[in-house]
C-alpha positions as CSV (number, residue, x, y, z in Angstrom):
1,X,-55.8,54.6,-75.1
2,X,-56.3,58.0,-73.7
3,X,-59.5,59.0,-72.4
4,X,-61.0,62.3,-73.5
5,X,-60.7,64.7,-71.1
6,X,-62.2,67.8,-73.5
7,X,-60.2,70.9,-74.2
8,X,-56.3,69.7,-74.6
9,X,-53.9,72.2,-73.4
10,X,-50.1,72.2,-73.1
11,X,-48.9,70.9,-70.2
12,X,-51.3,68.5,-69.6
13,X,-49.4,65.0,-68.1
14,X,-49.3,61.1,-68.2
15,X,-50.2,60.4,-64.0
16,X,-49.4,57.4,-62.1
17,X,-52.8,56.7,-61.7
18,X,-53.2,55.7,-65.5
19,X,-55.0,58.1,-66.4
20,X,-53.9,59.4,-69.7
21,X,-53.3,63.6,-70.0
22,X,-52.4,65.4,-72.7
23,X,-48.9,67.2,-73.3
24,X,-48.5,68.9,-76.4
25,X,-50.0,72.0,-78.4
26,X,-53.4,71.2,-77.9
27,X,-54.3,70.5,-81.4
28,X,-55.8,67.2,-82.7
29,X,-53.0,66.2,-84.0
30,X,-50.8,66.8,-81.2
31,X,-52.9,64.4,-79.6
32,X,-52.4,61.8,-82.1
33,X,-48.9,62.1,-81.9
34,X,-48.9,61.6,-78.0
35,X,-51.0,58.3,-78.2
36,X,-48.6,56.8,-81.1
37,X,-45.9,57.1,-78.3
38,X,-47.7,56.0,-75.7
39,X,-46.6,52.1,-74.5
40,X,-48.0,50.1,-71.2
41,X,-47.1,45.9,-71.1
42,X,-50.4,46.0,-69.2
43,X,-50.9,43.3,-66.2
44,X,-50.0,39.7,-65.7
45,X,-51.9,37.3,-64.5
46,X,-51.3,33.7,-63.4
47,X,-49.1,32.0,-60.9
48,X,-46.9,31.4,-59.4
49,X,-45.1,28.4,-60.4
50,X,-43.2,25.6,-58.9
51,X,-41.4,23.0,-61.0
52,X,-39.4,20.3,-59.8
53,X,-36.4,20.4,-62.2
54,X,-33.6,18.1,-63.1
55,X,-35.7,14.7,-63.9
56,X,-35.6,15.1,-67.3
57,X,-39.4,15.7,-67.7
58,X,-40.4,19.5,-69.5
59,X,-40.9,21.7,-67.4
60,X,-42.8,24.4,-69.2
61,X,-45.8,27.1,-68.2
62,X,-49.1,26.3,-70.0
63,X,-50.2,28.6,-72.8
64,X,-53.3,29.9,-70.8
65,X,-50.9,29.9,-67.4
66,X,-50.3,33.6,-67.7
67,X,-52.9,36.1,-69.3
68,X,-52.1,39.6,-70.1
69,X,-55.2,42.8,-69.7
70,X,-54.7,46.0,-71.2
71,X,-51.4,46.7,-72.8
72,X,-49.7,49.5,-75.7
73,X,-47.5,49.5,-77.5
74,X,-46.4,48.6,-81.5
75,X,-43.6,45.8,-80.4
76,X,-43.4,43.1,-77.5
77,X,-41.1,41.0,-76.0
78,X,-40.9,38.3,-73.1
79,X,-38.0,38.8,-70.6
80,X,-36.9,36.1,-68.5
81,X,-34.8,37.7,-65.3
82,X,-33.2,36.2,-62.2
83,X,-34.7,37.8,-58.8
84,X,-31.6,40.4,-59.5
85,X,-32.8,41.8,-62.5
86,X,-30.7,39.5,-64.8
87,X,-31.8,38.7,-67.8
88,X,-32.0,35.1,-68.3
89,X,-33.8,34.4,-71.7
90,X,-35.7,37.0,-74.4
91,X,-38.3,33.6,-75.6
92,X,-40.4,34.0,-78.1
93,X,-43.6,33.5,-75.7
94,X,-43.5,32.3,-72.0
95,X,-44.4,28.9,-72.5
96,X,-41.5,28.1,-74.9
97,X,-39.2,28.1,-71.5
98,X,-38.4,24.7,-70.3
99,X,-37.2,25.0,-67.2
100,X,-36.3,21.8,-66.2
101,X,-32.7,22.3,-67.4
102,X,-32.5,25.8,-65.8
103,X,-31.4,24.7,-62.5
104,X,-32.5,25.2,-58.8
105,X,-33.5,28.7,-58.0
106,X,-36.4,31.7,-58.6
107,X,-36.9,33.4,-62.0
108,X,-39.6,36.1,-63.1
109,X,-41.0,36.4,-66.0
110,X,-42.1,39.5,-67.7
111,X,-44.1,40.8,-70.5
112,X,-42.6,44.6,-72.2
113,X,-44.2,47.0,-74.8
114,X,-42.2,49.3,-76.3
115,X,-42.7,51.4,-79.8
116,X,-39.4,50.0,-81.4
117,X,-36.8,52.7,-79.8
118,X,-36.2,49.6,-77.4
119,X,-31.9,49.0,-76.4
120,X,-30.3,47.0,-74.0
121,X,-32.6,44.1,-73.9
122,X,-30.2,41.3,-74.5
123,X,-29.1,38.3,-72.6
124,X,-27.2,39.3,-69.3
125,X,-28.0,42.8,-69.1
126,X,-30.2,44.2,-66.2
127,X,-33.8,44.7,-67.2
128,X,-33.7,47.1,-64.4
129,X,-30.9,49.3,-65.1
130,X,-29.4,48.6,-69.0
131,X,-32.7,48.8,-70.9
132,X,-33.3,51.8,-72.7
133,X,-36.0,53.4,-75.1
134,X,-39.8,54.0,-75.2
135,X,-40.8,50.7,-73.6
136,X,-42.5,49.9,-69.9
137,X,-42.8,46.2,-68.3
138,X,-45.2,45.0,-66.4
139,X,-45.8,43.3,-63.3
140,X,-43.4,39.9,-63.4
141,X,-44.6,36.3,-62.6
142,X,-43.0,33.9,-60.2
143,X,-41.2,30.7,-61.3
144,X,-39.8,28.6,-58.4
145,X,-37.1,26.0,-59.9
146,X,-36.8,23.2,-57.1
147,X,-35.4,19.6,-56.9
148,X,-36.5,17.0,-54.7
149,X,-34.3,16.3,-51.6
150,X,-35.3,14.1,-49.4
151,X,-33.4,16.1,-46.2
152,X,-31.7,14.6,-43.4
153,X,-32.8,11.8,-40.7
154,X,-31.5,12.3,-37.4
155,X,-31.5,8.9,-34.9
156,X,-30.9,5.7,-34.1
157,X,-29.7,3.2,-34.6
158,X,-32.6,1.5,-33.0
159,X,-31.9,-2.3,-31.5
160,X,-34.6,-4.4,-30.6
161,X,-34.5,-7.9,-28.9
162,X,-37.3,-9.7,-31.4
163,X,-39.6,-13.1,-31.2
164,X,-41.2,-12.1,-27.8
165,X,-44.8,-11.3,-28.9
166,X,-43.5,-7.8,-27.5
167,X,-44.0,-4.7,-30.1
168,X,-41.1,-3.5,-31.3
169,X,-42.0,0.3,-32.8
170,X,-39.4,3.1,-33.6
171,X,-41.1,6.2,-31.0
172,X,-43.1,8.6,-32.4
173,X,-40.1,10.8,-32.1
174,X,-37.4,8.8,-32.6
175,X,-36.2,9.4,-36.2
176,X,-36.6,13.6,-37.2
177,X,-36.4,14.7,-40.6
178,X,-34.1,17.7,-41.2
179,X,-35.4,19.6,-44.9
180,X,-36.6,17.6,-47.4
181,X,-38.3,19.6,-50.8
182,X,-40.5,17.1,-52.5
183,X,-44.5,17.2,-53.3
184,X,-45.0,13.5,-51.8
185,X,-43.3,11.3,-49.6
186,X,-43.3,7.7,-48.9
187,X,-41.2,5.6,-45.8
188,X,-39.2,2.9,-46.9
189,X,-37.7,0.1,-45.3
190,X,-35.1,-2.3,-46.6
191,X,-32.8,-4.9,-46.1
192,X,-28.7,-4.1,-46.1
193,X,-28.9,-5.1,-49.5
194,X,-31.4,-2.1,-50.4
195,X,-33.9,-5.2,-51.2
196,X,-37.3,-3.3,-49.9
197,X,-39.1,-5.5,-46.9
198,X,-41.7,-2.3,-46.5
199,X,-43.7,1.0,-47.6
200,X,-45.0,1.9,-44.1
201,X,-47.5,5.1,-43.8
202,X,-44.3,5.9,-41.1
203,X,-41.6,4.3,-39.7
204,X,-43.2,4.5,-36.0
205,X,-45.8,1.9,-37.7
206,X,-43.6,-1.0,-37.9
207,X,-43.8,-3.6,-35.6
208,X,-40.1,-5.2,-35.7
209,X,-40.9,-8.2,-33.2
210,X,-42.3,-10.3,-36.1
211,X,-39.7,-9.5,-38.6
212,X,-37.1,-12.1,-37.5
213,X,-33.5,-11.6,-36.7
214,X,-30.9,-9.0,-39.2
215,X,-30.3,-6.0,-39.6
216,X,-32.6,-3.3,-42.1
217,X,-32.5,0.2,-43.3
218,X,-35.5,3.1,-42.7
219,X,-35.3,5.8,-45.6
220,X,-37.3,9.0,-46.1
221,X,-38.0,9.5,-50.1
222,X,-39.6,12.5,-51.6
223,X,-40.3,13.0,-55.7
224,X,-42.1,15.6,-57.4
225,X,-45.3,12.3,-58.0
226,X,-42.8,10.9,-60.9
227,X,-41.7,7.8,-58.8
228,X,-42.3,4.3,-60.0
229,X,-40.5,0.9,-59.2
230,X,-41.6,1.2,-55.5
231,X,-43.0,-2.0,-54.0
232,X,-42.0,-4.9,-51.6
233,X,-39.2,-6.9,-53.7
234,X,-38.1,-4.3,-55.4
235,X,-34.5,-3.4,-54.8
236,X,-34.4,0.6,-54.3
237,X,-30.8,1.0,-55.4
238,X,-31.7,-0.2,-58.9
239,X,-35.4,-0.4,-59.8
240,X,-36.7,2.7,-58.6
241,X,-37.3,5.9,-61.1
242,X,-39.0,9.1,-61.9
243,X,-37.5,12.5,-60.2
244,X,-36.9,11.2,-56.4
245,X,-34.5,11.4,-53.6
246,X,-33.4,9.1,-50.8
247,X,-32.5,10.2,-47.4
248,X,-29.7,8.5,-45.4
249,X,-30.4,5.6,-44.0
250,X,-31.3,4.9,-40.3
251,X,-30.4,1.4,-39.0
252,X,-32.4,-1.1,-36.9
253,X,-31.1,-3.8,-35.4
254,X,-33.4,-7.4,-35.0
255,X,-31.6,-9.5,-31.8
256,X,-32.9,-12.3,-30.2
257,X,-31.5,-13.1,-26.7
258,X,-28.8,-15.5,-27.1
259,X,-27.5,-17.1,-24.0
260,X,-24.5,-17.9,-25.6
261,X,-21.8,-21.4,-25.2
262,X,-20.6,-22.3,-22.0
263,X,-17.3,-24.2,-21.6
264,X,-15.7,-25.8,-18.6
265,X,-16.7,-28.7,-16.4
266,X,-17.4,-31.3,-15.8
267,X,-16.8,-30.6,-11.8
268,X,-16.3,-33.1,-9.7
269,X,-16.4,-32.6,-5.5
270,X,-16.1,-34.7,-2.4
271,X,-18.8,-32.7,-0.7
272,X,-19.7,-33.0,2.7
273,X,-16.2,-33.1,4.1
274,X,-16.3,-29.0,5.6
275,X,-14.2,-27.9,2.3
276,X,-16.0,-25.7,0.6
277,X,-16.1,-26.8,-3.4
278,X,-16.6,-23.7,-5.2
279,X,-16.1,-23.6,-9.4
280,X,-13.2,-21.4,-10.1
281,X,-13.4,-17.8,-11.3
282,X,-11.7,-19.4,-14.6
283,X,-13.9,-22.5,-14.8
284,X,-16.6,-21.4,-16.9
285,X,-15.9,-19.3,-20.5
286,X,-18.9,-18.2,-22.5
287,X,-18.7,-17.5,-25.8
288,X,-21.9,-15.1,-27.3
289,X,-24.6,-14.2,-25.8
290,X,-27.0,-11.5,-26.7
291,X,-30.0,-9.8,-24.1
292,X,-30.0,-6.8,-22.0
293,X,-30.0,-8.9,-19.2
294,X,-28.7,-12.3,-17.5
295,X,-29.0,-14.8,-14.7
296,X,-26.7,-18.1,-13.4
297,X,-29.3,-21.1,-12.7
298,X,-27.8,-24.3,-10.9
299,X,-30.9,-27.1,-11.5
300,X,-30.8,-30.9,-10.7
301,X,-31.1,-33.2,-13.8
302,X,-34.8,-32.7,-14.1
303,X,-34.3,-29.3,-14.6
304,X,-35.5,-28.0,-10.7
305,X,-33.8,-24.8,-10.1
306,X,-31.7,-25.4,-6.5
307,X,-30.2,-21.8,-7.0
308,X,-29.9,-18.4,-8.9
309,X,-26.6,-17.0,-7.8
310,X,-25.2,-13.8,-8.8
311,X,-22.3,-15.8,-10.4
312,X,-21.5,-19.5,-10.7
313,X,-18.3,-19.1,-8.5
314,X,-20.4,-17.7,-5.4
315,X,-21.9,-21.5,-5.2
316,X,-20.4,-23.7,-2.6
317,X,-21.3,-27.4,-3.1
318,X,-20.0,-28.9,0.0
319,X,-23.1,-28.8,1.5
320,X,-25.3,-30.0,-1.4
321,X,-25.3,-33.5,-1.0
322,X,-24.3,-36.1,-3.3
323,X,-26.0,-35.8,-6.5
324,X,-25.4,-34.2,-9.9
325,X,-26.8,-30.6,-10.9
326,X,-26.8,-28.5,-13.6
327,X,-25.0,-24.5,-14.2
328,X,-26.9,-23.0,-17.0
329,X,-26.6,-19.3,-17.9
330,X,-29.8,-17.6,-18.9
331,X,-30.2,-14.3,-21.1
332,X,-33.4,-12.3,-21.6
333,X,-34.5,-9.1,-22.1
334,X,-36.5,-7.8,-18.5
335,X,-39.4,-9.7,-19.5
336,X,-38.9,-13.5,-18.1
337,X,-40.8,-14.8,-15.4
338,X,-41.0,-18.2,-13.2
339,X,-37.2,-17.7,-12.4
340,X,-37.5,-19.1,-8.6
341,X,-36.3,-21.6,-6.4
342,X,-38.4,-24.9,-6.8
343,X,-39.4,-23.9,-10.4
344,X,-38.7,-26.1,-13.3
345,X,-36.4,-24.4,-15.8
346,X,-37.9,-26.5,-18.6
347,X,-41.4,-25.5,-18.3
348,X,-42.1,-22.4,-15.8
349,X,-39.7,-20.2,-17.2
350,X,-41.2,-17.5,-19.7
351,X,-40.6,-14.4,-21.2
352,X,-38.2,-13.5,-24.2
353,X,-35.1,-16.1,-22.8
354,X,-32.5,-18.4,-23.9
355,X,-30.9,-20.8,-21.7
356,X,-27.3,-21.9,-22.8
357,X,-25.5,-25.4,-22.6
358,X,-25.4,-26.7,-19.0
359,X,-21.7,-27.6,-17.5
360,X,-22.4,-30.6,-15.1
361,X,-21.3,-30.3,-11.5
362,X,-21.1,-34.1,-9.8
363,X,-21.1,-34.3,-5.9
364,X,-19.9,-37.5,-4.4
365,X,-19.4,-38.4,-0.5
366,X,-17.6,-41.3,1.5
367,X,-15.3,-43.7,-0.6
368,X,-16.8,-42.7,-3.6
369,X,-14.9,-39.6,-3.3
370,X,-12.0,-41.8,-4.5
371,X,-12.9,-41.7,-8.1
372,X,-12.6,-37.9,-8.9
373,X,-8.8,-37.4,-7.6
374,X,-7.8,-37.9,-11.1
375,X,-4.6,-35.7,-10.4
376,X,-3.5,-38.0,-7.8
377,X,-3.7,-41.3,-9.6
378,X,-1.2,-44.5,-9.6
379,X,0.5,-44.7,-13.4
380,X,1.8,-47.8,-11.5
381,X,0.1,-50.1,-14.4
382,X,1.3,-49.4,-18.0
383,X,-1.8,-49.4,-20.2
384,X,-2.6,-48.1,-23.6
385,X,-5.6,-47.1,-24.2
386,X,-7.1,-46.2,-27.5
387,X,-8.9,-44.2,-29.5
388,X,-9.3,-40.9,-27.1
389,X,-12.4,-39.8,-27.6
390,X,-14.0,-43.2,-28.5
391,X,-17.9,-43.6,-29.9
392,X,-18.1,-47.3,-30.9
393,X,-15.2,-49.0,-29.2
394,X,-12.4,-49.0,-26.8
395,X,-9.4,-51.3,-26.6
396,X,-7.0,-51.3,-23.9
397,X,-3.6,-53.3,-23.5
398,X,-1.2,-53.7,-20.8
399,X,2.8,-55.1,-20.9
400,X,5.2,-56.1,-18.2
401,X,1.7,-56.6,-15.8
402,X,2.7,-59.0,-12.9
403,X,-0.3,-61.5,-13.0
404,X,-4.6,-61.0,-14.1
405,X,-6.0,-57.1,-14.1
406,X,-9.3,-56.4,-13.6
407,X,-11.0,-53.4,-15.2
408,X,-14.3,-51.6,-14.5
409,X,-15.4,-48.1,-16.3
410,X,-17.4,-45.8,-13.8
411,X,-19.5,-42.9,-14.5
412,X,-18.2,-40.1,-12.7
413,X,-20.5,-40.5,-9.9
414,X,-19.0,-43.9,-9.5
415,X,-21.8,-45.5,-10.9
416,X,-20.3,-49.1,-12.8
417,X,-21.5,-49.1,-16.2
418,X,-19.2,-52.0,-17.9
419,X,-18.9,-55.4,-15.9
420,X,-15.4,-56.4,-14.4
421,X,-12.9,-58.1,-17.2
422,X,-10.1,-59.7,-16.7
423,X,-7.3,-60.0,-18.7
424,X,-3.8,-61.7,-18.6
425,X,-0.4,-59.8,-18.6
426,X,0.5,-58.8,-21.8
427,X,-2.5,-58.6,-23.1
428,X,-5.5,-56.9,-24.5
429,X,-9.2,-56.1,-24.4
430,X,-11.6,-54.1,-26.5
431,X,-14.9,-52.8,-25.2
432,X,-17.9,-51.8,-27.1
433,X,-19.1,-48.7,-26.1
434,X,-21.9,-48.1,-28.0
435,X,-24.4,-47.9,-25.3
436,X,-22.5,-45.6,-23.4
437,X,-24.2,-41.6,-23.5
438,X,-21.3,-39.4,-24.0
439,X,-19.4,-38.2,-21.5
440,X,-16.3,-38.7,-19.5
441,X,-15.6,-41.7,-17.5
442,X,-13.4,-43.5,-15.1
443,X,-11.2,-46.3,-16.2
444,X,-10.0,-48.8,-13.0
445,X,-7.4,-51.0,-14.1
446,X,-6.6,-53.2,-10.8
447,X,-3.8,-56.4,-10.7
448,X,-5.1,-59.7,-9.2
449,X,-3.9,-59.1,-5.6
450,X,-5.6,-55.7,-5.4
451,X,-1.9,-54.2,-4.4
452,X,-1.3,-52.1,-7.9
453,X,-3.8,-49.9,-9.5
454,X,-4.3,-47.3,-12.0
455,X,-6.6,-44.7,-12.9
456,X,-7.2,-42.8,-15.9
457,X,-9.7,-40.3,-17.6
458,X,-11.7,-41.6,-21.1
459,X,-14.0,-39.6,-23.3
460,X,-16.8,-41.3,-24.9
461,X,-18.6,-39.3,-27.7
């Protein structure tokens, strides 16, 4: 309303101050004429607003969010605009907007007065240039229309040898989050299948060491507070809901050292003769293996370590002695301990380790030597011998032999382990082998005047 300001003469104006002047022939009913077309929308009051939109869930101002003082005029109107102007919506009142299908972005929302002379105001015109008329709006309201996005995670993948009693934490700063629009946020961690194993406060909490071998997944997930389905069990490609968003995945891998198979061997040497008797650069394969690093270990049969060479090829037996010992390769991830001469590898050895299969390594001297030239063995005695590999029994028959054989089976460190048989020409034996332990053995086959014999290689399993 106007305020009185006493005498009323022409030329008086509206300012921009509000305060009301008068323009017109300074009679009363001049100045009833000038406040009948005098509008104002007045001022807003509330917000602003943020709604996270796209879940499904109204999204709607509250009919006290936005308050209006003052205001003139005989007609009103909402106006819904984009930050451009645009006009996005003419509702019946503010809160009859659900915004939650209006997409991502920033709307205003006004409130205009006008004294029916109003044009333009229509859906797609600009309330700042196309509206036309007696009519004023006032100050506009800000709606923010977001979705939740969980952003980007940056590193990885993270590898960690587990089992060790060693923590195994993601750094502090070892996964970084690129945007992300959400009110809350939760870590999750799951298996490959998306089966969820955690719901850590943040990924640089878990301690991977006691989660066991595999592989799993750390995601970032931020929702508007909508989100259900999450807990441990649940699979969070399927069970979770509510208005959330998962980043990508970062991996992390669970090893255990592995020392891997060894294949090769057994190696039999005449030591002691001034050859050297080194394993060949091709005499021992391994297959697998996992640890960041690795060690060769030569031990006796009670597990003494005699050697740590760089490789198994770099150890000359010749001037070991007769005996057996043991190659064994070792993996382990910098933490093992008690790897030195004179230790036991069965018991002093510690640390996060793994010690493969040991290929056997036989030293013989003197006539024993005779017994590993397998290569260079008489065939002068025919002999079948069967089954190759044998576990329970071995027969062996001979044809066209001049007289009585005798046969012995040696261990490969000429050790006899079955008494001498005999056997006529053209004839057969069959030996139980039972009590042999699996390995390879030396089969002497000898005639009765100790002038022919033969050699050959068995397997017992």
């Amino acid at each position: 309303m106007a305020e009185s300001k006493g005498v009323w003469t022409a030329g008086d104006f509206i300012d921009d101050t509000g305060v009301y002047s008068y323009i017109g022939d300074g009679t009363e009913n001049g100045l009833a004429q000038w406040e009948a077309s005098l509008v104002d929308a007045g001022i807003l009051t509330g917000g602003p607003f943020e709604f996270f939109v796209g879940d499904g869930v109204a999204d709607n101002i509250p009919a006290d969010g936005i308050t209006i003082a003052g205001g003139v005029g005989s007609e009103s109107a909402w106006v819904v605009t984009d930050e451009d102007l645009n006009i996005l919506g003419l509702p019946s009142t503010f809160s009859a907007v659900n915004f939650d299908t209006a997409g991502l972005g920033t709307c205003l929302v006004w409130y205009l007065r006008h004294d029916g002379s109003l044009t333009g105001a229509a859906i797609n015109a600009n309330a700042g240039t196309d509206l036309g008329g007696n009519f004023d709006l006032s100050n506009p309201i800000e709606v923010v229309r977001k979705t939740v996005d969980a952003g980007v995670l940056s590193g990885g993948p993270f590898k960690f040898l587990v089992g060790d009693g060693v923590a195994d934490n993601i750094p502090a700063d070892g996964i970084t989050i690129e945007g992300g629009v959400g009110a809350e946020s939760a870590w999750v961690v799951t298996d490959e299948d998306l089966n969820i194993l955690g719901l850590p406060p943040t990924f640089s909490a878990v301690n991977f060491d006691t989660a066991g071998l595999g592989t799993c997944l750390v995601w970032y997930l931020r929702h508007d507070g909508s989100l259900t389905g999450a807990a441990m069990g649940a699979n969070a490609g399927t069970d979770l809901g509510g208005n959330f968003d998962l980043s990508n995945p970062i991996e992390v891998v669970r090893n255990t050292v592995d020392a891997g198979v060894l294949s090769g061997g057994p190696f039999n040497f005449c030591v002691e003769d001034g050859v050297a008797d080194n394993i060949p650069a091709d005499g021992i394969t391994i297959e697998g293996g996992v640890g960041s690093e690795s060690a060769w270990v030569v031990t006796d049969e009670d597990l003494n370590i005699l050697g740590l060479p760089p490789t198994f090829t770099a150890v000359d037996f010749d001037g070991a002695g007769a005996g057996t010992c043991l190659v064994w390769y070792l993996r382990h991830d910098g933490s093992l301990g008690g790897a030195a001469i004179n230790a036991n590898a069965g018991t002093d050895l510690t640390g996060n380790f793994d010690l493969s299969n040991p290929i056997t390594v036989n030293r013989v001297v003197g006539g024993d030597c005779a017994t590993l030239s397998i290569n260079e063995f008489d065939t002068e005695l025919p002999v079948t011998i069967f089954p190759i590999p044998a576990s329970d029994s071995l027969t062996i028959s001979t044809t066209n032999a001049s007289g009585d054989l005798d046969i012995k089976i040696y261990s490969l460190t000429g050790q006899e382990v079955l008494e001498t048989v005999a056997i006529s020409q053209s004839g057969s034996v069959t030996f139980d082998v039972q009590n042999l332990e699996p390995a390879v053995y030396i089969l002497s086959i000898t005639d009765k005047d100790g002038k022919k014999q033969s050699f050959e290689q068995i397997v017992i399993e």
